[in-house]
C-alpha positions as YAML, in Angstrom:
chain: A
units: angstrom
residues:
- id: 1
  name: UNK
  ca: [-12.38, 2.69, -0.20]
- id: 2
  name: UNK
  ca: [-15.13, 5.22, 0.65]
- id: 3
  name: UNK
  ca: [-12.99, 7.72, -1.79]
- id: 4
  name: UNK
  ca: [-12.77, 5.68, -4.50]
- id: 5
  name: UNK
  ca: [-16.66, 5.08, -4.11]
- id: 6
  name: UNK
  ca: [-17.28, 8.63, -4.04]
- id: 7
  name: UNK
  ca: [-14.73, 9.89, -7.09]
- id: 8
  name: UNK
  ca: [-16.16, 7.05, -8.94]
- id: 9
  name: UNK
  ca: [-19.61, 8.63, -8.10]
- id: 10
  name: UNK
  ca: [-18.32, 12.30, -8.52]
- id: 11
  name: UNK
  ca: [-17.08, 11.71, -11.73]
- id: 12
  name: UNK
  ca: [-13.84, 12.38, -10.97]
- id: 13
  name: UNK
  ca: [-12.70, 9.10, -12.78]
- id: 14
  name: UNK
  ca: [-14.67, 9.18, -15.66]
- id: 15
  name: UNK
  ca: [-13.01, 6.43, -17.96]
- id: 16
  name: UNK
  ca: [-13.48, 2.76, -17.27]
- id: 17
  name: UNK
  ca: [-9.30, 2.63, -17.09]
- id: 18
  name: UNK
  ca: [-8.62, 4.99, -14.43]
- id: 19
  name: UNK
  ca: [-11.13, 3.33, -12.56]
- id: 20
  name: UNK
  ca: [-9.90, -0.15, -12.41]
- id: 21
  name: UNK
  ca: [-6.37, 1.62, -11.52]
- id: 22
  name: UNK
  ca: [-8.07, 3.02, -8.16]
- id: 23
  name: UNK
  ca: [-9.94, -0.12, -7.65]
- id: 24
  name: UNK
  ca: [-6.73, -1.62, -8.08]
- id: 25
  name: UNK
  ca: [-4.69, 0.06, -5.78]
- id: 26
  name: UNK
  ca: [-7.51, 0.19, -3.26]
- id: 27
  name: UNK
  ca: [-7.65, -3.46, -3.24]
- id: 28
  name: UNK
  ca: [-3.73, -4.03, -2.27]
- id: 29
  name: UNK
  ca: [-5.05, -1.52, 0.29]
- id: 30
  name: UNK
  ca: [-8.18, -3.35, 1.73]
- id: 31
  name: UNK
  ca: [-5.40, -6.35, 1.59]
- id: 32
  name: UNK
  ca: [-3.00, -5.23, 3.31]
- id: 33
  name: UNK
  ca: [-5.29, -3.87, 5.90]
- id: 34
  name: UNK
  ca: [-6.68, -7.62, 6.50]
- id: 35
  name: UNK
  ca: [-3.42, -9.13, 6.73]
- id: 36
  name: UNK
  ca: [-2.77, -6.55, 9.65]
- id: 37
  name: UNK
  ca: [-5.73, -6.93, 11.34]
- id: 38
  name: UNK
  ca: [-5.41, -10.79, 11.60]
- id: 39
  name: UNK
  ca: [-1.84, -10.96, 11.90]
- id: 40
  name: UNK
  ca: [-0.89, -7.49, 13.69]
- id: 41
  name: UNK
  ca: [1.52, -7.22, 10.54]
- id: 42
  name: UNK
  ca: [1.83, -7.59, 6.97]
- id: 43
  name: UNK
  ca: [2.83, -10.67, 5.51]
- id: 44
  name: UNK
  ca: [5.35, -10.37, 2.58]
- id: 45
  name: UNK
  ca: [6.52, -13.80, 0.43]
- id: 46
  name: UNK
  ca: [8.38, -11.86, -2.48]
- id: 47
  name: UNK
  ca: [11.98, -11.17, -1.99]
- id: 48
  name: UNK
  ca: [14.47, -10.52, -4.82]
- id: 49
  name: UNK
  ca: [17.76, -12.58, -4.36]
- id: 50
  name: UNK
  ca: [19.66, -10.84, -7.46]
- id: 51
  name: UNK
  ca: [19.68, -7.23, -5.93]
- id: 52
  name: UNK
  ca: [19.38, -5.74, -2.67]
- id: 53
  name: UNK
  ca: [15.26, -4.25, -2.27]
- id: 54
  name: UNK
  ca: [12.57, -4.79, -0.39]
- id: 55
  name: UNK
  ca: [10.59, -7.95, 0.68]
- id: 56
  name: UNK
  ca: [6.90, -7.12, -0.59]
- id: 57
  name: UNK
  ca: [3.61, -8.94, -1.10]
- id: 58
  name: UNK
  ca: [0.95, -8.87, -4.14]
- id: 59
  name: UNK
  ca: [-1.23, -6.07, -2.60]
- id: 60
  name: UNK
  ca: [1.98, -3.69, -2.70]
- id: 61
  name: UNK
  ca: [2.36, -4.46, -6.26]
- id: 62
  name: UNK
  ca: [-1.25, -3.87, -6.48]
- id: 63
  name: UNK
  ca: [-1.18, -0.37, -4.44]
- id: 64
  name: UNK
  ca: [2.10, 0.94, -5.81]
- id: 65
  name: UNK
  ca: [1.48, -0.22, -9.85]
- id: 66
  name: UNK
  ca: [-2.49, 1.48, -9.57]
- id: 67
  name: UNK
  ca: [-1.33, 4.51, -8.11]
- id: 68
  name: UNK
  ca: [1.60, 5.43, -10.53]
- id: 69
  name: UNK
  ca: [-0.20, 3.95, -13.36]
- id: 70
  name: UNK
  ca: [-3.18, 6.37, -12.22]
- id: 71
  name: UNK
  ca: [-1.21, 9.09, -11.69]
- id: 72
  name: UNK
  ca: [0.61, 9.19, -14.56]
- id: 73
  name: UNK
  ca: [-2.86, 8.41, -16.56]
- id: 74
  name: UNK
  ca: [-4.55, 11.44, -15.25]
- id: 75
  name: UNK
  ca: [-1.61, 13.79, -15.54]
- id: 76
  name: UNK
  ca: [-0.59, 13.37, -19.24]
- id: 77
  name: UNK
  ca: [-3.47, 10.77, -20.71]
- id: 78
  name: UNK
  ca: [-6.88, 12.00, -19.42]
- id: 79
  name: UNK
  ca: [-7.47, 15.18, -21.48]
- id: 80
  name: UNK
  ca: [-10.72, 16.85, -22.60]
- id: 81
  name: UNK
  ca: [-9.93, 17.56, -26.03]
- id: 82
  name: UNK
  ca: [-9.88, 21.08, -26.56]
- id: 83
  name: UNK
  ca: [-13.11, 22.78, -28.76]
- id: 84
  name: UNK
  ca: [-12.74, 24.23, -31.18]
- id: 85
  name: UNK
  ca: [-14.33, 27.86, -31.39]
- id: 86
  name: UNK
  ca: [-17.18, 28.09, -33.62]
- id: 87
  name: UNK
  ca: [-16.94, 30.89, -36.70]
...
């Protein structure tokens, strides 16, 4: 939380989009993080009965879908266009 705070500060995410994806992900975080400190685990209520995966709960789908959405934003999306040299 305090990182996404301070690269939201920094500038580090400049556009509104990348952003929300931190927020997002740091949400599921700050979610899952409650659940364990009440509970002493994490509850999960989603489990896929046509293939074998993982049980999971909406704050992993939060934390896993902001941070490959983010990462993938800022690697190939999140350019400076390049100037142009002045004659």
């Amino acid at each position: 939380c305090v990182m996404v705070v301070w690269a939201i500060k920094s500038r580090w995410l400049p556009t509104p989009f990348s952003r929300f994806l931190a927020v997002l992900a740091t949400g599921g975080a700050i979610g899952n993080l409650i659940d364990r400190m009440l509970y002493g685990y994490v509850v999960d209520m989603i489990a896929v009965d046509f293939m074998n995966f993982a049980i999971f709960n909406v704050a992993d789908i939060f934390v896993t879908c902001g941070a490959i959405v983010l990462a993938i934003y800022t690697l190939f999306f999140d350019r400076e266009p390049k100037k142009e040299a002045e004659a």
